[in-house]
C-alpha positions in Angstrom: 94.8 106.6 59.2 95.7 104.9 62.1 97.7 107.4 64.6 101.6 107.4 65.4 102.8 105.1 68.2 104.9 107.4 70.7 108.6 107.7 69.3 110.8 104.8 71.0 114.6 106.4 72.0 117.2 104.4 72.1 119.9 104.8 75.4 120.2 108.3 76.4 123.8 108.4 76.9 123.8 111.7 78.0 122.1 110.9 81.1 125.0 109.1 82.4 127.1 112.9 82.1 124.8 115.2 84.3 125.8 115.3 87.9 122.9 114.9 90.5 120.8 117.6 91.0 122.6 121.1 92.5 119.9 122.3 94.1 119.1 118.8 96.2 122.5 118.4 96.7 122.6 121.4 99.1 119.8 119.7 100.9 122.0 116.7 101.7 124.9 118.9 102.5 124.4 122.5 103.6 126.0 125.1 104.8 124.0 126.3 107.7 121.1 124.4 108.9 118.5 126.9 111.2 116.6 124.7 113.6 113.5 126.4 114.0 112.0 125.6 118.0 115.4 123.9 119.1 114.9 123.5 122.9 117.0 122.1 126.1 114.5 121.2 127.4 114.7 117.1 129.1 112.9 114.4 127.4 111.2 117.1 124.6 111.2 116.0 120.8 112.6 119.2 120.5 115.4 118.9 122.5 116.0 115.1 120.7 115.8 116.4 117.2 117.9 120.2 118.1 120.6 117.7 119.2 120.8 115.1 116.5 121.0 118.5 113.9 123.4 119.8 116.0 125.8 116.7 116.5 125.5 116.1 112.5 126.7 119.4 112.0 130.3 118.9 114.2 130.3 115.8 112.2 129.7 117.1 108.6 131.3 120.9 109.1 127.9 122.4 109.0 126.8 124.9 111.1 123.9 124.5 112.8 121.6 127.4 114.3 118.9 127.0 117.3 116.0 129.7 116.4 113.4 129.9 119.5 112.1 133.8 120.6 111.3 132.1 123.9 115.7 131.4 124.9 118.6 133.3 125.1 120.6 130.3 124.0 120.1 126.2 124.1 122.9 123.9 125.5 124.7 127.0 125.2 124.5 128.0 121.6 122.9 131.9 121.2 119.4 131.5 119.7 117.9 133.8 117.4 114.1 134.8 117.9 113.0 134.5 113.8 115.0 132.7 110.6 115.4 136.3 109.6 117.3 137.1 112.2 120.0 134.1 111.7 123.4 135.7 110.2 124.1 135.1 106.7 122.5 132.7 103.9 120.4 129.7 105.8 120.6 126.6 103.2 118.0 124.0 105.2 115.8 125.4 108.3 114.2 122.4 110.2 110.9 123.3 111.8 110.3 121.6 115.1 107.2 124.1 115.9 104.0 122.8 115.1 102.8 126.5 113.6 104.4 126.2 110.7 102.3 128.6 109.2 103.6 131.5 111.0 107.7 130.2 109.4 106.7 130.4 106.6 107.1 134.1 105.9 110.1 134.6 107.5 111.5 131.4 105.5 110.6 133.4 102.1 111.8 136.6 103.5 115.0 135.3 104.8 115.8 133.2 101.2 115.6 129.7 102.7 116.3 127.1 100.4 114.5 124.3 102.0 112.4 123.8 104.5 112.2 120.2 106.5 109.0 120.4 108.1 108.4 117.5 111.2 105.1 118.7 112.1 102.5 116.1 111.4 98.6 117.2 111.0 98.3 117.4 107.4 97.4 115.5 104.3 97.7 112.1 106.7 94.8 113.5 108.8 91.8 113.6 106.0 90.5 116.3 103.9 91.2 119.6 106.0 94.5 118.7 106.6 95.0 118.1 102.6 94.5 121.8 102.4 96.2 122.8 104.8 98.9 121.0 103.1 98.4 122.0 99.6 98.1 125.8 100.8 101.4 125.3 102.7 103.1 124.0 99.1 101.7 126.9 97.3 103.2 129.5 99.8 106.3 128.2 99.8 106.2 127.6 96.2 105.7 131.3 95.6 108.7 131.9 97.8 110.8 129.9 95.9 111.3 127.5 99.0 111.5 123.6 98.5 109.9 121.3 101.1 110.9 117.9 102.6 107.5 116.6 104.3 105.2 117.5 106.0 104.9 114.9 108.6 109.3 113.9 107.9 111.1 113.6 110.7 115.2 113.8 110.9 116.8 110.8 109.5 117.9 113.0 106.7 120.8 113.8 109.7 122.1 110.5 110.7 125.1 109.4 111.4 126.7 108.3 108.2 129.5 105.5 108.5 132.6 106.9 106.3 135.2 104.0 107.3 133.2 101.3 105.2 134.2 100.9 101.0 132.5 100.2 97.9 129.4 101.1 96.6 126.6 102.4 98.7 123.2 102.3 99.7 120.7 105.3 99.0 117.8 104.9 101.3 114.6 106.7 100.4 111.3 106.0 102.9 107.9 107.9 103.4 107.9 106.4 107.1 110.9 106.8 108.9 111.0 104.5 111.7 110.6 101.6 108.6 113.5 102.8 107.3 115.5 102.4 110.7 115.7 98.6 110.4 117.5 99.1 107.0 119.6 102.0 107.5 121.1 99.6 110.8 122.7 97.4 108.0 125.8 100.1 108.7 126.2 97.8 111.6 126.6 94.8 109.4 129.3 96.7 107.2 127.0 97.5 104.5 127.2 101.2 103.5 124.8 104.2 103.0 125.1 107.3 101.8 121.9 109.1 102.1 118.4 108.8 103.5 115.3 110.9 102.7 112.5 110.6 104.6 109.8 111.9 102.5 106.7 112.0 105.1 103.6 113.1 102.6 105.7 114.4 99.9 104.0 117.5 100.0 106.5 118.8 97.8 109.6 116.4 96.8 108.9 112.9 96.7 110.5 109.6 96.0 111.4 110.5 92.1 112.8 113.6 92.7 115.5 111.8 94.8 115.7 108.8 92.9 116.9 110.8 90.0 119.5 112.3 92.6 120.7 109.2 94.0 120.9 107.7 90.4 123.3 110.5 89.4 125.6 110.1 92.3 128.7 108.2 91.4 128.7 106.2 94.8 125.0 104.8 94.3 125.2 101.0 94.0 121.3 100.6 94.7 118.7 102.8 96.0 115.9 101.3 98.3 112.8 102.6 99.2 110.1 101.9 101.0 106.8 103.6 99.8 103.1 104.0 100.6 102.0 105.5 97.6 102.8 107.8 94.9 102.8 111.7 94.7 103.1 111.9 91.0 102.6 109.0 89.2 104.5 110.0 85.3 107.1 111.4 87.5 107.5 108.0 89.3 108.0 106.7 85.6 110.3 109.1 84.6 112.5 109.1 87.6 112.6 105.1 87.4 112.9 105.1 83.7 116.1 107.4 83.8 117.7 105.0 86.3 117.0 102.2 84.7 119.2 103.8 81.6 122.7 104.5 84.2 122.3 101.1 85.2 121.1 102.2 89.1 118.9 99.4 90.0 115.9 99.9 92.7 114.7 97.8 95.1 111.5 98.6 96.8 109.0 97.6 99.5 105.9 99.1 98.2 102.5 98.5 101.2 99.0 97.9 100.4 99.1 94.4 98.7 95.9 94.0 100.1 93.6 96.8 99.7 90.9 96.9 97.8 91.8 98.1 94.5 89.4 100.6 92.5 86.4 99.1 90.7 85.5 100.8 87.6 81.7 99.8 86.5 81.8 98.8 82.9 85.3 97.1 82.0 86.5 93.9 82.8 89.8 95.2 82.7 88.5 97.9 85.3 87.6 94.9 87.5 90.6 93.4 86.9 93.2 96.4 87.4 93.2 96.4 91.3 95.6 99.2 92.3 98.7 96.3 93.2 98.2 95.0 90.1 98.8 98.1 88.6 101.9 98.9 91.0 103.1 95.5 90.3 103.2 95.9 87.0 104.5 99.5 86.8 107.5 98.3 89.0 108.3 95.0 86.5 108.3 98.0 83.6 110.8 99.3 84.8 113.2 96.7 86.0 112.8 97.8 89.7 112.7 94.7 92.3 109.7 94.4 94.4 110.2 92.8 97.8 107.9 91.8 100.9 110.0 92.8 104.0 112.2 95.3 105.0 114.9 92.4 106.0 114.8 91.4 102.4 114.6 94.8 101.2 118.2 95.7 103.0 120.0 92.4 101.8 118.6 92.4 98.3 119.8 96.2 98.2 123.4 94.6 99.4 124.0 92.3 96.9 123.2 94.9 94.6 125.7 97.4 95.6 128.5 94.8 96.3 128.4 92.5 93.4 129.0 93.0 90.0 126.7 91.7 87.2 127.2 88.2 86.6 128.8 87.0 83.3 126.1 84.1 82.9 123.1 83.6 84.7 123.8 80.2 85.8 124.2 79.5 90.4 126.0 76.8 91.5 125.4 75.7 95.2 127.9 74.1 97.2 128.0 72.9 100.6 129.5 70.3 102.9 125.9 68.7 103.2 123.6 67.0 101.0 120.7 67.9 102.6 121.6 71.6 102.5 122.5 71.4 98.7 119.2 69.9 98.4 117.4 72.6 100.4 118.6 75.4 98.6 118.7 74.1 95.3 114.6 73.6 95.5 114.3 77.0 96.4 116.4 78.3 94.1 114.8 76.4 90.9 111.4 76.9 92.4 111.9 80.5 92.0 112.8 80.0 88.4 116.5 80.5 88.6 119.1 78.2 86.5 121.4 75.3 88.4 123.6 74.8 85.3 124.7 71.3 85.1 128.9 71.8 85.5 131.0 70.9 82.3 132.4 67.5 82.2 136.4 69.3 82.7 135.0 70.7 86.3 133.6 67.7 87.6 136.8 65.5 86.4 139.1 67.8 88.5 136.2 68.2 91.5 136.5 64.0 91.4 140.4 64.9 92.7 139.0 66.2 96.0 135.4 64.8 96.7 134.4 61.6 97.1 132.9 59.2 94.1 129.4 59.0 96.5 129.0 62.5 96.4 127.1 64.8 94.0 129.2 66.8 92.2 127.1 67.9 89.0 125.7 71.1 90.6 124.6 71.2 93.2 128.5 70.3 94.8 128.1 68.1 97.9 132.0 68.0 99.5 131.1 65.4 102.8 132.4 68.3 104.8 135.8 67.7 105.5 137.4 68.8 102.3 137.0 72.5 103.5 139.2 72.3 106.6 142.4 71.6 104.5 144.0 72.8 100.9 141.3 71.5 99.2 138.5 73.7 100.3 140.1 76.7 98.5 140.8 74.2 95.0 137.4 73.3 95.3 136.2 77.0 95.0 138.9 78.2 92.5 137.6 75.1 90.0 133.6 75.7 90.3 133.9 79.6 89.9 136.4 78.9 86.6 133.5 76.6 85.4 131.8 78.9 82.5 128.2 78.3 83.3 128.8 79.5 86.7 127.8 82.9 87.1 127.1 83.3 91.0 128.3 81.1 93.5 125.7 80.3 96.6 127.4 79.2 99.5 124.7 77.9 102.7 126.2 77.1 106.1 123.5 76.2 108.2 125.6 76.2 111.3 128.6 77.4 113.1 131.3 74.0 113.0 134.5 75.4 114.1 137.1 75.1 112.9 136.1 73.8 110.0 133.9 77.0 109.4 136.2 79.3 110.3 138.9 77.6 107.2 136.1 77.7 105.4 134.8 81.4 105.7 138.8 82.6 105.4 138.4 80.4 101.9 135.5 82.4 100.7 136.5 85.7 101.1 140.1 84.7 99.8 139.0 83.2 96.8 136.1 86.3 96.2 139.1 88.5 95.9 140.0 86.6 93.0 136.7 86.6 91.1 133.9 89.3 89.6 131.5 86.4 90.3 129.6 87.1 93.3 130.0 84.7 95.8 126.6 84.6 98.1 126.7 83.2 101.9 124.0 82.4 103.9 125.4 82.1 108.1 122.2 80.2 109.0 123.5 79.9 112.7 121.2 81.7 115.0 123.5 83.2 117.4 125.3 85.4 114.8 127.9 85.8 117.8 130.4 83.6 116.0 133.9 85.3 115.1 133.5 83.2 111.3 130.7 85.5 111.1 131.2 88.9 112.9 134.7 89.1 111.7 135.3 86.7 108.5 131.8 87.6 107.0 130.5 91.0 107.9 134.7 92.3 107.5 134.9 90.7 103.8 132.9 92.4 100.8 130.9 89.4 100.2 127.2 89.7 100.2 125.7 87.3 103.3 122.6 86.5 104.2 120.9 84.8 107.3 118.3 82.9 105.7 118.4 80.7 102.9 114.9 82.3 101.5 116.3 86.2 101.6 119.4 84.9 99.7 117.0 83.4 97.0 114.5 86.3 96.8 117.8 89.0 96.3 119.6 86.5 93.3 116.4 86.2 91.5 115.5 90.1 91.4 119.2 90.6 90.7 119.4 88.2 87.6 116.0 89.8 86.2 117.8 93.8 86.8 120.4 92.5 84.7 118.1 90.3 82.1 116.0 93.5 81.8 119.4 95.6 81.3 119.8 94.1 78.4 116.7 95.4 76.9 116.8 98.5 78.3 117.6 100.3 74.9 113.5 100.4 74.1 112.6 102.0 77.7 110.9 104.5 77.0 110.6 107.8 78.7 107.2 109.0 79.7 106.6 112.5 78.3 103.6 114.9 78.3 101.2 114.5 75.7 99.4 117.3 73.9 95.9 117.6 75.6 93.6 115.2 73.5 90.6 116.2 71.5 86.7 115.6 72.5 86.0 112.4 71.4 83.3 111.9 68.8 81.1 110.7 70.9 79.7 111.9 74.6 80.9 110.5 77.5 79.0 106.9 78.3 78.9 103.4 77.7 79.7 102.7 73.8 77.1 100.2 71.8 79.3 97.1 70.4 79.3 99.1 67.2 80.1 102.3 67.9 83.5 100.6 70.0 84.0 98.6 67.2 84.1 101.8 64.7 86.7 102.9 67.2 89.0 100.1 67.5 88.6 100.4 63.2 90.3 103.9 63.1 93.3 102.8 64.9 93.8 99.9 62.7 92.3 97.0 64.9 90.6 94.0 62.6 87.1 93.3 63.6 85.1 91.0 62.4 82.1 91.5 59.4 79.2 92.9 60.7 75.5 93.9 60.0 73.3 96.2 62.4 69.6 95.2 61.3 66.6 96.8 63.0 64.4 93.9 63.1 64.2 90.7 62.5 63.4 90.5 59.3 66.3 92.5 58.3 68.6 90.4 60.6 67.3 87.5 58.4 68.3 88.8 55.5 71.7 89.4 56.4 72.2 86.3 58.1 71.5 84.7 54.7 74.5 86.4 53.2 76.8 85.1 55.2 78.4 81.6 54.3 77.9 79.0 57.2 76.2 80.3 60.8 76.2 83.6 62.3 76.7 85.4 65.7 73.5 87.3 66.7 74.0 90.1 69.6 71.5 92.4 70.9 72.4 96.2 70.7 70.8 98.2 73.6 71.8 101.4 75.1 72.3 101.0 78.6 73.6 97.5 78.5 77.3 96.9 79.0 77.7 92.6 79.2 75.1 91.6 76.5 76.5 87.2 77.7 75.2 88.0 81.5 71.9 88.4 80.4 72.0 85.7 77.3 71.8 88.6 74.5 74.8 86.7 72.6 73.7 83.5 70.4 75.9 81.6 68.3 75.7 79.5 65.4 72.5 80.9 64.2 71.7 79.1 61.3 68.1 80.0 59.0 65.6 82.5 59.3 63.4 80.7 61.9 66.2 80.4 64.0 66.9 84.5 64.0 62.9 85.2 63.9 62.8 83.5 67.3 66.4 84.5 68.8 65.4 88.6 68.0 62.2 87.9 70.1 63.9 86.9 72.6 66.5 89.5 72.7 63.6 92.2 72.2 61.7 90.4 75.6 64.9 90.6 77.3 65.9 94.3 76.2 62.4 95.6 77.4 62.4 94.2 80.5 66.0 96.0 81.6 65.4 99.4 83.3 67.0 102.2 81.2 67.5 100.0 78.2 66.5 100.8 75.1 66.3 98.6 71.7 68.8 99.7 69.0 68.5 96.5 67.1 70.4 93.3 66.5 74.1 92.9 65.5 74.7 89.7 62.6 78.2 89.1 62.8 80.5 86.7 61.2 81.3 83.0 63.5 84.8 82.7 63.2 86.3 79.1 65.1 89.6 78.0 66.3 92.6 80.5 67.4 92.9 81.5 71.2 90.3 83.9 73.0 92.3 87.1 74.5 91.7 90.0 75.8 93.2 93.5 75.3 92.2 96.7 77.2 92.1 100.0 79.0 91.4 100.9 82.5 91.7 104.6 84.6 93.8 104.8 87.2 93.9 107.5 89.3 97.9 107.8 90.2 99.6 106.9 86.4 96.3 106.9 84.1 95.2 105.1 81.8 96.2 101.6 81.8 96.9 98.7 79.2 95.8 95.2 79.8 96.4 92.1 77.8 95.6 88.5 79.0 93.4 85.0 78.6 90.2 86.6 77.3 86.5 85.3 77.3 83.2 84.9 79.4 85.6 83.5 82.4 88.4 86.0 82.4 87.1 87.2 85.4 87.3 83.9 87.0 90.6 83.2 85.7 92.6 86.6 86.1 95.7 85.7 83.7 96.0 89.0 82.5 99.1 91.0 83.0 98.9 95.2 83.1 101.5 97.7 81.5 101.1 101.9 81.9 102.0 103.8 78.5 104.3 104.5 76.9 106.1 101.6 76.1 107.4 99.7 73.2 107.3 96.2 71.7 109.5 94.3 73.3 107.3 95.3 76.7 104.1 94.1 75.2 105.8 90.6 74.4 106.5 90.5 78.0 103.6 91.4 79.1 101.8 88.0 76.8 104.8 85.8 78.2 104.0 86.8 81.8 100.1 84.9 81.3 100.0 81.8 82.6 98.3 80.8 80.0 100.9 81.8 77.3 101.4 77.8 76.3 98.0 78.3 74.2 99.2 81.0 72.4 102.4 79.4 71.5 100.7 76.2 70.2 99.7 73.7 73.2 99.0 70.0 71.9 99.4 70.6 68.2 97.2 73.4 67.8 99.2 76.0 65.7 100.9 78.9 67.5 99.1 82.3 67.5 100.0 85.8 65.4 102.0 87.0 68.5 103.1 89.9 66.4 99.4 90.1 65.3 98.6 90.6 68.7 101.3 93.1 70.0 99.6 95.3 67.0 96.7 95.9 68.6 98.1 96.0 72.2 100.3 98.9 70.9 97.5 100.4 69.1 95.3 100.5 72.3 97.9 101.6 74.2 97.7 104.7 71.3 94.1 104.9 72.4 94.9 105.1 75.8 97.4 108.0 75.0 95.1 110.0 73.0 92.6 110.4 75.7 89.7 108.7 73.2 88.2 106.4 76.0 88.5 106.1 79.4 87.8 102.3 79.7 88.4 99.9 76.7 87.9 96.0 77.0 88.1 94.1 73.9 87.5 90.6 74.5 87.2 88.4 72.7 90.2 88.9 70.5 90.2 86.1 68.9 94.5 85.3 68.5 94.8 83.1 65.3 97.5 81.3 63.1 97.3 84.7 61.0 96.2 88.1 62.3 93.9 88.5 65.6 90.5 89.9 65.5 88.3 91.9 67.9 85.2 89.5 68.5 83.3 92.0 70.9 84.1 95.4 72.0 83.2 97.7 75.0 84.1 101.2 75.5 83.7 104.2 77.6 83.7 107.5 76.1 85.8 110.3 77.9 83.7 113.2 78.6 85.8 116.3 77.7 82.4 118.5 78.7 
């Protein structure tokens, strides 16, 4: 019997009750903060970092505590020589001293409840440090004592605007100075209300403060710029669970370009380079993936400050043609909608704009319409038109006054709407009072550059499409350990993968293992119309790289001389050995797929589904999903492949079984869940009218030794 698919919950509505975590919320706001090798000392790090504790603490009510056995006080405070020694409970102790070995007993002695570690030297630095580090975790584990870092540094204490409104910013970054360029958007009026710098997430990482930030009620968007991944399900979890309060993420996630791992047998292992696999992890769960850290502070603003649009459709208006033109490309090259306005807008826009102006969307007003009354009528009628859903607004350059009417326009008339009203300021100064005051003063979400404001409207009209699917996330949860697979550890024949992909429910097509060629004959006669002849070696993984596939075998001849052949071929292959030859079934016409499963060493075992065949390699229109998910992911993860216009019937050729073919991705991804394999690639699988079928398998057993 084929096994269960992982139960798929609906919307945890209970998530959106529980407050954010206690126990980091006395992280973010303790009582008494112990700095541990605070120092006076001019131009130190100690004496930077003692301060900027010290001067959050006047700020924030805290109390803040210079430890150093070498003072008597610093800049006046009394020092203590040990943690211990520090009068009543100590929340947070920051540890400035590179010996953090020797705080560490004094920390569990004394009851610390975290411990932000700046000293650098560990994990970063190759293996010894790792250990160092993981011994570090494990003593303060044991203590009970929770660990920002190693290698953090103090942004966690910055100075926090409190005069600005609305929603806010949650910053999360395992560098800190990356996140500095961000965390400055307080000077463009954008607020923040936290920032954990993670450093090698020795101990808490980027999801255990993504699941705080989603919880807290002032959390418009959380970004987060990230390296890597500590734990990899709890990455899913922690996105998964803010995908269901409606938190959205927007992340700049390095290492586009590095080589990802390369798994031996598996075209899908070739295939599933690590930013593929971090790519597709992040489009699972709805979170935004941007390039640079500019984009990754204004995408995070529109988020926080607009509301979700009622329709997906952007109108673009502008006093130039040129400019509507410009942004209208950009915007429809990334894929997103210019609605055509109803014929009841444009008769009223007519009142205002001239006849030799476009006014269909995008809206072209010459210019001088928004220096009098009719620049604020002109707004008020495209934002009542109902296939507007955002408003883009570019103004390439300063022109006052005629800017300066028009900026008071826009942020009067976004007072009046939900729609979000985008403005790009494209002059290069940025000095102008249209801007400084009128723009950055105003709620409005504004941008500099025309591409910024197209990448943040297209990753926040696919949060929202995604929203609306969101009852199917599902939430990854341990799995029982899985059994020792039938067979050892190793490369699979074609059969024995085949036998496989049978018990969970996969169609493959008719086949006859013969020993020779006279056997292979005899079963080729019994077949109506030609066969598929393969040769079945141990020790060979591609049997079409070294010719050891043949189709349309027709007589007994033919197969006599085709067995040879593979038998020549076989023998001359170093640690191969003849198992015999495989008469399959030729089946024509239908689309060539492929479906797998590849390792990977941060999430595990991952699900591939693409354009299948001897070129796939060549090609690389596959698209990558990491368990568990449900349905309606696997249909997006076919309509993400370029070549999905073959599947859905290109030229009059009949559509494919797409439901046929989301079968057997969810049923490998049940193979993938179970532990059976390590490394799956089923190509082809032949997509047809009716039902898809496995052509050729190849698997990789998991070795439970």
């Amino acid at each position: 019997m084929k096994p269960t698919s992982p139960p798929v919950p609906v919307r945890d509505a209970t998530d959106a009750g529980v407050p954010p975590d206690p126990e980091l919320d006395l992280l973010f706001h303790p009582r008494t903060v112990a700095v541990i090798g605070a120092s006076d000392t001019p131009g130190r790090p100690t004496t930077l970092n003692w301060r900027r504790v010290r001067d959050w603490a006047v700020r924030t009510g805290a109390t803040a505590v210079p430890v150093n056995p070498g003072r008597a006080e610093v800049d006046g405070t009394p020092t203590y020589p040990s943690v211990k020694e520090v009068p009543g409970e100590v929340d947070v102790a920051v540890v400035l001293v590179r010996d953090v070995d020797r705080v560490v007993p004094d920390a569990v002695d004394k009851g610390v409840r975290f411990l932000v570690v700046f000293a650098a030297g560990f994990a970063e630095t190759g293996v010894d440090g790792a250990r160092r580090q993981a011994d570090l975790v494990r003593r303060l584990a044991a203590g009970g004592v929770r660990m920002l870092g190693p290698n953090t540094n103090m942004n966690l204490f910055e100075a926090f605007r409190d005069d600005l409104p609305g929603r806010a910013i949650a910053l999360i970054t395992q560098s800190g100075h990356q996140g500095r360029p961000v965390f400055q958007g307080q000077e463009l009026g954008i607020r923040f209300s936290h920032w954990a710098p993670t450093g090698n997430e020795g101990d808490l990482d980027a999801a255990d403060f993504i699941e705080y930030f989603a919880r807290a009620p002032e959390t418009g968007a959380i970004a987060a710029y990230l390296e890597g991944f500590h734990d990899g399900p709890a990455f899913q979890r922690a996105a998964a669970r803010a995908a269901r309060l409606g938190v959205p993420i927007v992340v700049v996630k390095v290492g586009r370009t590095a080589v990802g791992r390369s798994w031996a047998q598996s075209h899908t292992g070739h295939l599933a380079g690590a930013d593929e696999v971090v790519s597709a992890l992040l489009r699972q769960y709805g979170i935004a993936r941007v390039d640079g850290l500019d984009e990754l502070l204004d995408t995070a603003a529109l988020f926080a400050r607009a509301k979700r649009p009622p329709v997906p459709g952007v109108c673009v208006y502008s006093i130039s043609g040129g400019t509507s033109a410009h942004m209208a490309d950009l915007l429809t090259a990334a894929g997103v909608d210019l609605p055509e306005l109803t014929p009841q807008t444009r008769e009223r826009l007519r009142e205002w704009i001239p006849d030799y102006l476009r006014i269909d969307n995008p809206v072209d007003n010459g210019g001088h319409p928004v220096g009098d009354w009719r620049g604020r009528k002109i707004l008020d009628t495209i934002l009542a038109d109902p296939g507007v859903g955002i408003l883009v607004v570019p103004i390439t350059g300063a022109f006052p006054p005629m800017s300066d009417a028009f900026v008071a326009d826009l942020v009067a008339v976004s007072a009046t709407t939900d729609k979000p009203v985008c403005v790009v300021w494209g002059s290069p100064s940025g000095t102008e009072d249209a801007y400084r005051v009128g723009l950055l003063g105003s709620r409005l979400p504004v941008f500099r550059t025309f591409g910024n404001c197209v990448t943040a409207i297209r990753s926040f009209l696919d949060f929202h499409a995604f929203q609306d699917d969101l009852p199917e996330l599902v939430l990854p949860e341990p799995r029982p350990t899985p059994a020792p697979a039938a067979t050892a550890g190793g490369t699979w024949t074609e059969v024995e993968s085949k036998e496989l992909l049978t018990r969970y429910g996969i169609a493959v097509t008719r086949d006859v293992l013969c020993a020779d060629a006279t056997s292979a004959a005899a079963a080729a006669a019994s077949f109506d119309g030609p066969v598929v002849l393969k040769a079945v070696a141990a020790g060979i993984a591609h049997k079409s790289d070294l010719g050891l596939v043949r189709l349309g075998v027709r007589d007994s001849a033919e197969v006599a001389s085709v067995v040879a052949e593979f038998e020549r071929v076989v023998a001359a292959q170093p640690g191969a050995s003849w198992q015999g030859v495989l008469v399959s079934e030729q089946l024509g016409g239908g689309v060539e797929t492929v479906v797998g499963i590849a390792p990977d060493p941060v999430f595990g075992p991952v699900v591939m589904a693409g354009i299948g065949g001897v070129a796939v390699e060549v090609y690389r229109d596959v698209a990558f999903r990491i368990p568990p998910f449900g349905r309606r992911e696997a249909h997006r993860m076919l309509r993400e492949l370029r070549g999905f216009r073959l599947l859905a019937g290109h030229r009059g050729a009949p559509p494919a079984d797409l439901e046929a073919l989301v079968d057997v991705i969810m049923a490998v991804q049940d193979i993938a869940l179970d532990g059976v394999v390590t490394e799956l690639d089923v190509n082809p699988l032949l997509a047809l009218p009716t039902g898809a079928v496995a052509l050729d398998a190849l698997a990789t057993g998991a070795d439970h030794g």
